[in-house]
MDTraj code that builds the backbone (N, CA, C; nanometers):
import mdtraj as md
import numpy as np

residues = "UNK UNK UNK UNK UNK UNK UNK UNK UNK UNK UNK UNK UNK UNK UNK UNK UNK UNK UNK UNK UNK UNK UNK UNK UNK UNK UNK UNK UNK UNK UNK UNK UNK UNK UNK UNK UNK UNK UNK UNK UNK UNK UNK UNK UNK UNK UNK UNK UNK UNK UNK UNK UNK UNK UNK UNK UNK UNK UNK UNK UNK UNK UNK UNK UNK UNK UNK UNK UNK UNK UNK UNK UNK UNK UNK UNK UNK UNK UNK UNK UNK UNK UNK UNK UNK UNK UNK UNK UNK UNK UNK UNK UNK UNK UNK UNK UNK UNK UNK UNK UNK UNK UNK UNK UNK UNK UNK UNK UNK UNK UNK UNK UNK UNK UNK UNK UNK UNK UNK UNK UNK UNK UNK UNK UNK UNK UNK UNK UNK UNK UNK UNK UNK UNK UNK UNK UNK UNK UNK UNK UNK UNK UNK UNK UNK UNK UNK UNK UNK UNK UNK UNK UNK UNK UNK UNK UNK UNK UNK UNK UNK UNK UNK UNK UNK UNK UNK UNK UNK UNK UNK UNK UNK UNK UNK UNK UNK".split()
xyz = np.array([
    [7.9356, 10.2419, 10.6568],
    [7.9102, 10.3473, 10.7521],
    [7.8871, 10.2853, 10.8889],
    [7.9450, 10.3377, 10.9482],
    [7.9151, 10.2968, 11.1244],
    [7.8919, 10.4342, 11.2262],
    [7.7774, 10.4084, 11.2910],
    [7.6891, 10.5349, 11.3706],
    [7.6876, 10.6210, 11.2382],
    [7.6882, 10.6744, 11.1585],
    [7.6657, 10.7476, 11.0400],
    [7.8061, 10.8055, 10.9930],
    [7.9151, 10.7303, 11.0173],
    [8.0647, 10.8104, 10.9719],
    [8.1075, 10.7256, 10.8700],
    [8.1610, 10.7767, 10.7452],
    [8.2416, 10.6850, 10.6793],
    [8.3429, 10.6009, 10.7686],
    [8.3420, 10.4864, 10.6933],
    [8.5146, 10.4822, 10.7706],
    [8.5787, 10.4812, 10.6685],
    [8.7189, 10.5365, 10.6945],
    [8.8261, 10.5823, 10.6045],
    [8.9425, 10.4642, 10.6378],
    [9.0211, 10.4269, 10.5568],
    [9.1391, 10.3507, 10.5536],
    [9.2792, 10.3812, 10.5546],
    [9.3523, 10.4090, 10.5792],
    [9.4764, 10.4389, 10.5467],
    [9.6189, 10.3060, 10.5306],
    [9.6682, 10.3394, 10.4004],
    [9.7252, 10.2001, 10.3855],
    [9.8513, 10.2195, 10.3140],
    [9.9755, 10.1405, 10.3509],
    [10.0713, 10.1608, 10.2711],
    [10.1340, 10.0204, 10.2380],
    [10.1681, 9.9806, 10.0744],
    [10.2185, 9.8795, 9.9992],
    [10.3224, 9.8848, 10.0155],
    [10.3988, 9.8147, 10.0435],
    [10.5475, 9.7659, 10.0025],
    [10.5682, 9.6191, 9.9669],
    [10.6572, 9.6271, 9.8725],
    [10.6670, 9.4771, 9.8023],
    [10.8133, 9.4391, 9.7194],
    [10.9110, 9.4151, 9.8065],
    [11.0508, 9.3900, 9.7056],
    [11.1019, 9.5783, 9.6908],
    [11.0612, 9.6324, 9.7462],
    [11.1538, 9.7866, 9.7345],
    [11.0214, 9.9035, 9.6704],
    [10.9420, 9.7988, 9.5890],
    [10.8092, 9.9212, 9.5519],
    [10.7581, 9.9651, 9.6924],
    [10.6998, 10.1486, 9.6565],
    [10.6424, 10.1784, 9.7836],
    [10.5246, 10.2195, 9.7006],
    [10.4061, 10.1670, 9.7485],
    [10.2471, 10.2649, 9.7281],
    [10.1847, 10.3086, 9.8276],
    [10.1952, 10.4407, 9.8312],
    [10.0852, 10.4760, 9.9359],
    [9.9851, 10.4877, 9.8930],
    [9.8440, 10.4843, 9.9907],
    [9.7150, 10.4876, 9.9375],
    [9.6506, 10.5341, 10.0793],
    [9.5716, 10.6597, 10.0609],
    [9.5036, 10.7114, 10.1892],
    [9.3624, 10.7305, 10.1407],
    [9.2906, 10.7461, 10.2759],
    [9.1853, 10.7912, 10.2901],
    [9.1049, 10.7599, 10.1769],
    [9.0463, 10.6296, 10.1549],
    [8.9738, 10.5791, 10.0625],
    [8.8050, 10.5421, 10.1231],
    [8.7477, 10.5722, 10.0763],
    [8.6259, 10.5176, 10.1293],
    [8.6058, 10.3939, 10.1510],
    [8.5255, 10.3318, 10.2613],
    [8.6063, 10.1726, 10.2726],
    [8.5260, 10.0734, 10.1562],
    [8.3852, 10.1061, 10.1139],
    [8.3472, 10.0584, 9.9868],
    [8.3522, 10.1156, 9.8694],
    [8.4362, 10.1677, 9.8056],
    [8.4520, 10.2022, 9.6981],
    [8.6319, 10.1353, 9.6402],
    [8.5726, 10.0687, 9.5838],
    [8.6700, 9.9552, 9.5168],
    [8.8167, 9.9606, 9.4152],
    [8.7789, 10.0882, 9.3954],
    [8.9028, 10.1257, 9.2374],
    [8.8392, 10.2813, 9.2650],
    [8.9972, 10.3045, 9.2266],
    [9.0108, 10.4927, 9.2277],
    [9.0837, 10.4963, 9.1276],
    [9.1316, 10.6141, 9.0463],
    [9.2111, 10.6147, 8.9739],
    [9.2628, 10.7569, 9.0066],
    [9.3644, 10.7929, 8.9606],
    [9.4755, 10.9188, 8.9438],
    [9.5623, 10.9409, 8.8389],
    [9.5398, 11.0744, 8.7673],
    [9.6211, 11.0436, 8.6619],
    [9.7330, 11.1907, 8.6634],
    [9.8817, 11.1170, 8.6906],
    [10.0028, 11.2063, 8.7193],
    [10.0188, 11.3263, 8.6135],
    [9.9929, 11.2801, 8.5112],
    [10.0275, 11.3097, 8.3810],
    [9.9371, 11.2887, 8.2777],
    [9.9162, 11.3234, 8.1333],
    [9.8210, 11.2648, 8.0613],
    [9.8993, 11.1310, 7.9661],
    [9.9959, 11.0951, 8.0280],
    [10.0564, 11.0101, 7.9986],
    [10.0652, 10.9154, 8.1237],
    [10.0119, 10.9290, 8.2103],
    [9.9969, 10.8116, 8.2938],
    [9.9182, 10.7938, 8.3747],
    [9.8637, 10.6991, 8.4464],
    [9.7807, 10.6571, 8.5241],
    [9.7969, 10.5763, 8.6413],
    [9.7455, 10.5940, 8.7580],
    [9.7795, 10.4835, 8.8577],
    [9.6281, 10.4926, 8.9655],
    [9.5976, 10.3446, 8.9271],
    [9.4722, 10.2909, 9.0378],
    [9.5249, 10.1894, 9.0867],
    [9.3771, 10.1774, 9.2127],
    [9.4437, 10.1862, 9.3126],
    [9.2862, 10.0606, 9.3564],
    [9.2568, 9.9440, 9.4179],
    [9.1869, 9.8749, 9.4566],
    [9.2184, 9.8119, 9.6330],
    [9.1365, 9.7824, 9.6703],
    [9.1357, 9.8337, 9.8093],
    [9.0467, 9.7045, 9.8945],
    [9.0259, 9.6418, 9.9519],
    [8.9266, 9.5265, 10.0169],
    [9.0163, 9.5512, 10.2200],
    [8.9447, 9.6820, 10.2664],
    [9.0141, 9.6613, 10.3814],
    [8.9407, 9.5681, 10.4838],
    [8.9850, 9.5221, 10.6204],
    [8.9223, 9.4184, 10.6846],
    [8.8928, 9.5878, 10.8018],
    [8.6916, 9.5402, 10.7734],
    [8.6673, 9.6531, 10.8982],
    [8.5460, 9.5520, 10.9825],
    [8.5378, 9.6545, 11.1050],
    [8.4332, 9.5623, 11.1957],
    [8.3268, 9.6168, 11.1182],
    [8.2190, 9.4401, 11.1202],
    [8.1084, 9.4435, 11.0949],
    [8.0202, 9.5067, 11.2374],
    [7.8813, 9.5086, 11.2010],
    [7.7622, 9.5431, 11.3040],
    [7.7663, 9.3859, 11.3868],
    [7.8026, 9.2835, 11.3888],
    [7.7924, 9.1768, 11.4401],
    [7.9192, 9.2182, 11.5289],
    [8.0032, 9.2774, 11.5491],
    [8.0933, 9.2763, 11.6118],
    [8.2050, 9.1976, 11.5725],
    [8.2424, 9.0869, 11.5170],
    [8.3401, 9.0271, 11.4148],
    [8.4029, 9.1569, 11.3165],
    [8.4649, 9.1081, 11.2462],
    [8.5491, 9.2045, 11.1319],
    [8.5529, 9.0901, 11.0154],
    [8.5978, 9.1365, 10.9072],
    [8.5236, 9.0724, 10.7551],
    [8.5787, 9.2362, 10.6521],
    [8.5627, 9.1562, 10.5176],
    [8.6217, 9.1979, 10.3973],
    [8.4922, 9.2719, 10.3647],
    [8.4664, 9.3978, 10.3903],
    [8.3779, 9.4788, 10.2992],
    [8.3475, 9.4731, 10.1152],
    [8.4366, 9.4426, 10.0955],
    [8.4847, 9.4863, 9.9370],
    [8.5502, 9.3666, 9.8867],
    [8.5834, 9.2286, 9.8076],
    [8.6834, 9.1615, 9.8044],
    [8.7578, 9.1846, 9.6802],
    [8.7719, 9.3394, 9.6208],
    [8.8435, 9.2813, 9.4684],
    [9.0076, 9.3054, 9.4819],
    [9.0490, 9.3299, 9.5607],
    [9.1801, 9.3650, 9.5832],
    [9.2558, 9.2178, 9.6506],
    [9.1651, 9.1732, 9.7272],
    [9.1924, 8.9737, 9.8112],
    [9.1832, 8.8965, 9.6627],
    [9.0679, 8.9005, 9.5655],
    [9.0586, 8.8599, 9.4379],
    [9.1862, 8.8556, 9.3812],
    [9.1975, 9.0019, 9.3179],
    [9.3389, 9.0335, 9.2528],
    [9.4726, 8.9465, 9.2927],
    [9.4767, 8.9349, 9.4228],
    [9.5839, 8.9260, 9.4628],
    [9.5970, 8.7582, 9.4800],
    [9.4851, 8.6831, 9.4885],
    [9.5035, 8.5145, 9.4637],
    [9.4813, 8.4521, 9.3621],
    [9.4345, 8.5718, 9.2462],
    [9.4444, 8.5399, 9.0791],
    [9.5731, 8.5663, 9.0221],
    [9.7054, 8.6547, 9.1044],
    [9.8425, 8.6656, 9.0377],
    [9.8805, 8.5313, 9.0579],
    [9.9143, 8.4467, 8.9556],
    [10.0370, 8.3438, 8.9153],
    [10.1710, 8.3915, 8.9648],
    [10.1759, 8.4660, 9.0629],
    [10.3308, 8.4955, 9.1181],
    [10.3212, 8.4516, 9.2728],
    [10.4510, 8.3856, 9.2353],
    [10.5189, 8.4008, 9.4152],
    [10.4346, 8.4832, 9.5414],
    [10.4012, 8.4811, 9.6426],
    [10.4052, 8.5697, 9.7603],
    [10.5321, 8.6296, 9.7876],
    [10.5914, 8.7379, 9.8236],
    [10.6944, 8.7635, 9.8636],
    [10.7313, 8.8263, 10.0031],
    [10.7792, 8.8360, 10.1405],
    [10.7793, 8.8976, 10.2103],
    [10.7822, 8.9907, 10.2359],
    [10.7631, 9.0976, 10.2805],
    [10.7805, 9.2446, 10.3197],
    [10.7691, 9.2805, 10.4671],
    [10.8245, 9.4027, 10.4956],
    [10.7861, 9.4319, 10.6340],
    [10.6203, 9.4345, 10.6701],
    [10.5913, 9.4433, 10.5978],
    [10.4138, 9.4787, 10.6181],
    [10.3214, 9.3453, 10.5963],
    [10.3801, 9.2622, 10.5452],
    [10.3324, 9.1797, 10.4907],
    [10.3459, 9.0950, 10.3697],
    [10.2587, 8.9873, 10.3729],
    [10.3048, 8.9006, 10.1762],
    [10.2487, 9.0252, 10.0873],
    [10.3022, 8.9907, 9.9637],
    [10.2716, 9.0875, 9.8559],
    [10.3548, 9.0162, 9.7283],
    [10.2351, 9.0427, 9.6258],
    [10.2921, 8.9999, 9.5068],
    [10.3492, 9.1106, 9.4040],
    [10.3851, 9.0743, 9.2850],
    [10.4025, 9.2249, 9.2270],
    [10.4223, 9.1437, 9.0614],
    [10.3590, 9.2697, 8.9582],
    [10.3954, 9.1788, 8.8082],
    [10.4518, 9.2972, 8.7912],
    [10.5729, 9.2850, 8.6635],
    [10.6013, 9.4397, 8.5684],
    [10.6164, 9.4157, 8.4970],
    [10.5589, 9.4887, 8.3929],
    [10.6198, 9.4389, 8.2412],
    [10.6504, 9.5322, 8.1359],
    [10.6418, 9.5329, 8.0114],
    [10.6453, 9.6764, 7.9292],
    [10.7370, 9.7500, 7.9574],
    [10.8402, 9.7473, 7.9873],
    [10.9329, 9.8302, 8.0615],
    [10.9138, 9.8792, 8.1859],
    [10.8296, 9.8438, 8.2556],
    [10.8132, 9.9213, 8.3539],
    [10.6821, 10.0198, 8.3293],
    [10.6377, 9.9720, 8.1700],
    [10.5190, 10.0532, 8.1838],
    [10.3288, 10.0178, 8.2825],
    [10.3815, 9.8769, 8.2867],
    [10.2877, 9.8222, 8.3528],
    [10.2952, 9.7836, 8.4944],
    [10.2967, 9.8048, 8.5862],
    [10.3660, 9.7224, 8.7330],
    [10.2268, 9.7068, 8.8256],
    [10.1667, 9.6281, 8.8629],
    [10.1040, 9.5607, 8.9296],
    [10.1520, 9.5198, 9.0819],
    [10.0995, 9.5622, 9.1584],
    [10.1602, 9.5419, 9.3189],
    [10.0530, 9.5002, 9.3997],
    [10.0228, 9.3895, 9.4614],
    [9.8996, 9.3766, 9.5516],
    [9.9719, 9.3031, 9.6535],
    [9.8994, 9.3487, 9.8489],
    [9.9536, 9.3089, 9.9096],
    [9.8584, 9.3030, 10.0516],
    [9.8797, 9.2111, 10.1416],
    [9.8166, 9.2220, 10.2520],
    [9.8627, 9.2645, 10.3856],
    [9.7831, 9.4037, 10.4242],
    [9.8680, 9.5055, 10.4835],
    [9.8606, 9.4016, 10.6796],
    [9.9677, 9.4017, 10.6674],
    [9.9558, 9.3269, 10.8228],
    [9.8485, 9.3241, 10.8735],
    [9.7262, 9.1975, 10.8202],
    [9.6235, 9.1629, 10.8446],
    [9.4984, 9.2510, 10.8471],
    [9.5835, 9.4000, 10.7751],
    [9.4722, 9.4985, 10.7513],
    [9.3664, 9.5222, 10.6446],
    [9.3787, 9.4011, 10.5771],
    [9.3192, 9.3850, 10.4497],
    [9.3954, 9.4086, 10.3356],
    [9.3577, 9.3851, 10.2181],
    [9.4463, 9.3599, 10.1042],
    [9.4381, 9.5236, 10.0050],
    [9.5402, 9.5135, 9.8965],
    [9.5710, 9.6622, 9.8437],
    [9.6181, 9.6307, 9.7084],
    [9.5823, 9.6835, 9.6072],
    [9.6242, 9.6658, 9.4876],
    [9.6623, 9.8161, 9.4291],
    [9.7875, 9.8518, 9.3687],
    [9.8100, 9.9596, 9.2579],
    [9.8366, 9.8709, 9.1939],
    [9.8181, 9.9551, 9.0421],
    [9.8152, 9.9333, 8.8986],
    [9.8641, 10.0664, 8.8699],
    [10.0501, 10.0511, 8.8518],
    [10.1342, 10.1745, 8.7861],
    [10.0806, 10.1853, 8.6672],
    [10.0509, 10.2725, 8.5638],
    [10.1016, 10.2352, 8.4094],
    [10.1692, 10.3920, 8.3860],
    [10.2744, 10.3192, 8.3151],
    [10.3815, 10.4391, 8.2576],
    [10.3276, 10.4639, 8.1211],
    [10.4558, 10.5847, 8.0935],
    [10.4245, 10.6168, 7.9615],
    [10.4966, 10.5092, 7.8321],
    [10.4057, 10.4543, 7.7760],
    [10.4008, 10.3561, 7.7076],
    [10.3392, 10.3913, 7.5510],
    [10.3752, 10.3341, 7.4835],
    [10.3058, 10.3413, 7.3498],
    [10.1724, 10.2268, 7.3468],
    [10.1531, 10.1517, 7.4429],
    [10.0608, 10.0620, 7.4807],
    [9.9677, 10.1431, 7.5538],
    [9.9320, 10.2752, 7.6173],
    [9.8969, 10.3349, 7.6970],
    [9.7837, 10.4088, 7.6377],
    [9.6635, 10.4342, 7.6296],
    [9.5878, 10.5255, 7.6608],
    [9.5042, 10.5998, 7.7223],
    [9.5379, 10.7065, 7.7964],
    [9.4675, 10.8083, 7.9131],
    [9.4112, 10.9155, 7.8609],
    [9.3063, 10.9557, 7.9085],
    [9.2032, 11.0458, 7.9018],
    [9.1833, 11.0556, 8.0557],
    [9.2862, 11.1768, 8.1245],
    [9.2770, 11.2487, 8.2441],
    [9.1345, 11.2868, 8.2338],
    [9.0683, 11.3860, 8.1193],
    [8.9468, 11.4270, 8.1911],
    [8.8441, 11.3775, 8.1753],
    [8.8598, 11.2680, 8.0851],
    [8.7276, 11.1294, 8.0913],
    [8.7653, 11.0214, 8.2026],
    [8.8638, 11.1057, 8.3046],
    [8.8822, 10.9583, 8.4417],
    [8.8755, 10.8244, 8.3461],
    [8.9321, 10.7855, 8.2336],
    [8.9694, 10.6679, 8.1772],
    [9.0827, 10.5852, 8.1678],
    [9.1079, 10.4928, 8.1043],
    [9.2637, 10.4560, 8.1075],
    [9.2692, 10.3049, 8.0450],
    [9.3581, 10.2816, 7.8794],
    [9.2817, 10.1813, 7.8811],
    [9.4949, 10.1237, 7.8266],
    [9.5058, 10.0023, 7.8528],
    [9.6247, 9.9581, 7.8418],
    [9.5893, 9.7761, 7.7426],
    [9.6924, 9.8361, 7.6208],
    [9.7028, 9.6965, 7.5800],
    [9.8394, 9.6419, 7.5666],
    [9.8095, 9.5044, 7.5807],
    [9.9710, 9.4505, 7.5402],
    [9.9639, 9.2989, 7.4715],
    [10.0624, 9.3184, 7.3407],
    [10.0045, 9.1915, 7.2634],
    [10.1144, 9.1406, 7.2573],
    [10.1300, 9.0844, 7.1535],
    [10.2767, 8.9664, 7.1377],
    [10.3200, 8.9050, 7.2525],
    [10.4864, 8.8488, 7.2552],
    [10.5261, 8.7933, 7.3679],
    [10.5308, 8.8066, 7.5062],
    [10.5016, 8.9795, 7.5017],
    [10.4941, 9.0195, 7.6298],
    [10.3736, 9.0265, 7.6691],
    [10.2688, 9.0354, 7.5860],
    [10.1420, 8.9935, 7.6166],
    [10.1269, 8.8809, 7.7103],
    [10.1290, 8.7620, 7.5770],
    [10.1074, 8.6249, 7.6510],
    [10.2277, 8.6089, 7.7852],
    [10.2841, 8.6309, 7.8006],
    [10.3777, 8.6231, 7.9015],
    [10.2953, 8.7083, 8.0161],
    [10.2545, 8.7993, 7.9958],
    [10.1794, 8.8704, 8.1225],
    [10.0303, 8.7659, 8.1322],
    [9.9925, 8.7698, 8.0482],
    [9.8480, 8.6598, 8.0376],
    [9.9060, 8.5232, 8.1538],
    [9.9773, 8.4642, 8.1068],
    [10.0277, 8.3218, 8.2158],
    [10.0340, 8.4096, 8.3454],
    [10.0623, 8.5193, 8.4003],
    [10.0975, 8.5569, 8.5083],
    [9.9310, 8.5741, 8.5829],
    [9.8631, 8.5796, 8.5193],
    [9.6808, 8.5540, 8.5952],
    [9.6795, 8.4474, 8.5929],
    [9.7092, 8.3216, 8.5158],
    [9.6474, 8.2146, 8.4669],
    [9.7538, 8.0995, 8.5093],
    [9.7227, 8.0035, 8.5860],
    [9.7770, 7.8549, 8.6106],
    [9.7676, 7.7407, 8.4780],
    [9.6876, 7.7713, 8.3390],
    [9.6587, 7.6783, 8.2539],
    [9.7188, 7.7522, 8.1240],
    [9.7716, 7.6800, 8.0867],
    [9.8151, 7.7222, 7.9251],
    [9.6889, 7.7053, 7.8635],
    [9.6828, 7.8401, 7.7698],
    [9.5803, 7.8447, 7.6862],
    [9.4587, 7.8943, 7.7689],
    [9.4552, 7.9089, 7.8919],
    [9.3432, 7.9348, 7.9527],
    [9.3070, 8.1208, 7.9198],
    [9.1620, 8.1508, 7.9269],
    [9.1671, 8.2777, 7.9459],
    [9.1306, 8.3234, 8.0942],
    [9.1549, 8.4682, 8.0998],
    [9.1401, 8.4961, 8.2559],
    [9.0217, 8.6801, 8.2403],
    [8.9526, 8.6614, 8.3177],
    [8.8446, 8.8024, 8.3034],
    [8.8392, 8.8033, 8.4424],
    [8.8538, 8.9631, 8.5023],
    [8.8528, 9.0101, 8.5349],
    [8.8053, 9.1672, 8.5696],
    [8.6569, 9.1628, 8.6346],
    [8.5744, 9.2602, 8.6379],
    [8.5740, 9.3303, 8.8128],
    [8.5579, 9.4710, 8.8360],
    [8.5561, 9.5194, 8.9989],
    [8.4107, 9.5153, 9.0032],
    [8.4195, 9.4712, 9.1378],
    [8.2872, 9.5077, 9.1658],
    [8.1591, 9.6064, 9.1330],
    [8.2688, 9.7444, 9.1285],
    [8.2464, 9.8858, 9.0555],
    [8.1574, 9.8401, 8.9239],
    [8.2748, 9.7912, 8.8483],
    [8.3006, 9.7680, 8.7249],
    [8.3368, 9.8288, 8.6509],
    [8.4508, 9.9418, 8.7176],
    [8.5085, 10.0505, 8.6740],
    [8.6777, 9.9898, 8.6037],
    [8.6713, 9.8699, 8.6704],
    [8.7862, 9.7414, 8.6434],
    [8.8100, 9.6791, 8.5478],
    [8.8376, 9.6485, 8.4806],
    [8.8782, 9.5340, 8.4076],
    [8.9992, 9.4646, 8.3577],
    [8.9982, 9.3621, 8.3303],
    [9.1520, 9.2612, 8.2718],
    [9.1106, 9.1525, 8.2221],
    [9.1130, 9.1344, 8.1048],
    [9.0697, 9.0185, 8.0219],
    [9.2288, 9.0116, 7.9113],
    [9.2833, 8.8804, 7.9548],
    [9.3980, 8.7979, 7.9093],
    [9.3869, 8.6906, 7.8568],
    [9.3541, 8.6917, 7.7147],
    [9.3051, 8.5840, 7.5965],
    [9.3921, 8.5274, 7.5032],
    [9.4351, 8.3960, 7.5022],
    [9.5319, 8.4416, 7.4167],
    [9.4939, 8.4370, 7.2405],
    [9.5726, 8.4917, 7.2175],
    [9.5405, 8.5150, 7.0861],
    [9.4804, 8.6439, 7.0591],
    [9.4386, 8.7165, 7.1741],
    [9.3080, 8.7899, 7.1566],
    [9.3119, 8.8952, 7.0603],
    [9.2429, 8.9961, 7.0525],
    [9.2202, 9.0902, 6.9729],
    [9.1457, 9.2118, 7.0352],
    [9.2138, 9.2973, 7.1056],
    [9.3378, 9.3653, 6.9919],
    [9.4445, 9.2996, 7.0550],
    [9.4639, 9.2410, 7.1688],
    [9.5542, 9.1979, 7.2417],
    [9.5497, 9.0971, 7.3143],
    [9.6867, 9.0532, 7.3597],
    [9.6526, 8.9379, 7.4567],
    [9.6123, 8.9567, 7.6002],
    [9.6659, 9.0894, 7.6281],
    [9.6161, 9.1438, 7.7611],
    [9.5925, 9.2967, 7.7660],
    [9.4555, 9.3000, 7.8119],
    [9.4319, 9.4214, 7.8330],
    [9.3630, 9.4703, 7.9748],
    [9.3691, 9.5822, 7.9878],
    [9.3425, 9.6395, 8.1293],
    [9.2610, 9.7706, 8.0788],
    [9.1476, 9.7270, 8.1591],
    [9.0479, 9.9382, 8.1105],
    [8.9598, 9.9847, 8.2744],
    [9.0327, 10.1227, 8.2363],
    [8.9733, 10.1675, 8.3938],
    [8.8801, 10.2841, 8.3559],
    [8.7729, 10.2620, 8.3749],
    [8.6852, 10.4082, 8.3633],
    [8.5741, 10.4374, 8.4284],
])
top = md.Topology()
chain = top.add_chain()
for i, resn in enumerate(residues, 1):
    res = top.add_residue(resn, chain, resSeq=i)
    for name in ("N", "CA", "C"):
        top.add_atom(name, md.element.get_by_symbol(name[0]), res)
traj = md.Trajectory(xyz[None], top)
């Protein structure tokens, strides 16, 4: 809050041809979720760069800057900026985080309709697993070490991603609630 107003963000992802828009987010509140369908889900993590009371500017929030230097992928260019992106599951999983021309960083988390998928629109939940090859194959995409595991909690702690291998029920899972 500054003089007593929220500040609001407005932000748009692009990354290799994906477009996410994301508006009017509160600037500390870390993970939102939306659910299109009761078959799908898409959140949304957020770390914008706003002025502090010192007069400097700084990362309110960092889980979206997090997210985005824990992907094992490439940077890629965009008009807006670097941005990474994972997909997997057919397309049921797609991961996009990016840094909006020095406006701070942005994460969606697509998930399609998947047999890996479970949403509960009116419990605001959402919980995604993925095991076997495409598991561990998404698991290396957090992780620089074979065999390593990777956890991943929001600040919220409305977040999560824990990529184990071997794990149980899966090798990678994602729960938003």
């Amino acid at each position: 809050m500054k003089n007593g107003m929220l500040v609001r963000v407005m932000a748009v992802v692009a990354v290799s041809g994906i477009l996410v828009g994301l508006a009017g987010r509160e600037a500390r509140a870390s993970t939102k979720a939306f659910f299109p369908s009761a078959a799908k889900a898409v959140i949304t993590v957020q770390s914008p760069i706003l002025p502090l009371p010192n007069g400097e500017t700084g990362i309110v929030d960092p889980d979206a800057e997090k997210l985005f230097d824990q992907m094992n992928v490439p940077a890629e260019g965009s008009m807006i900026g670097p941005g990474k992106k994972i997909i997997a599951d057919n397309q049921g999983f797609q991961m996009v985080c990016g840094l909006r021309q020095g406006q701070g960083y942005a994460c969606t988390i697509a998930l399609g309709e998947s047999p890996n998928l479970r949403v509960s629109p009116m419990g605001g939940s959402a919980e995604y697993l993925l095991g076997g090859e495409e598991g561990a194959r998404v698991r290396q995409l957090f992780l620089a070490n074979e065999g390593a595991e990777y956890h991943y909690y929001s600040g919220d702690g409305r977040l999560e991603i824990h990529a184990v291998p071997g794990g149980s029920p899966a090798e990678f899972r994602l729960s938003y609630k």
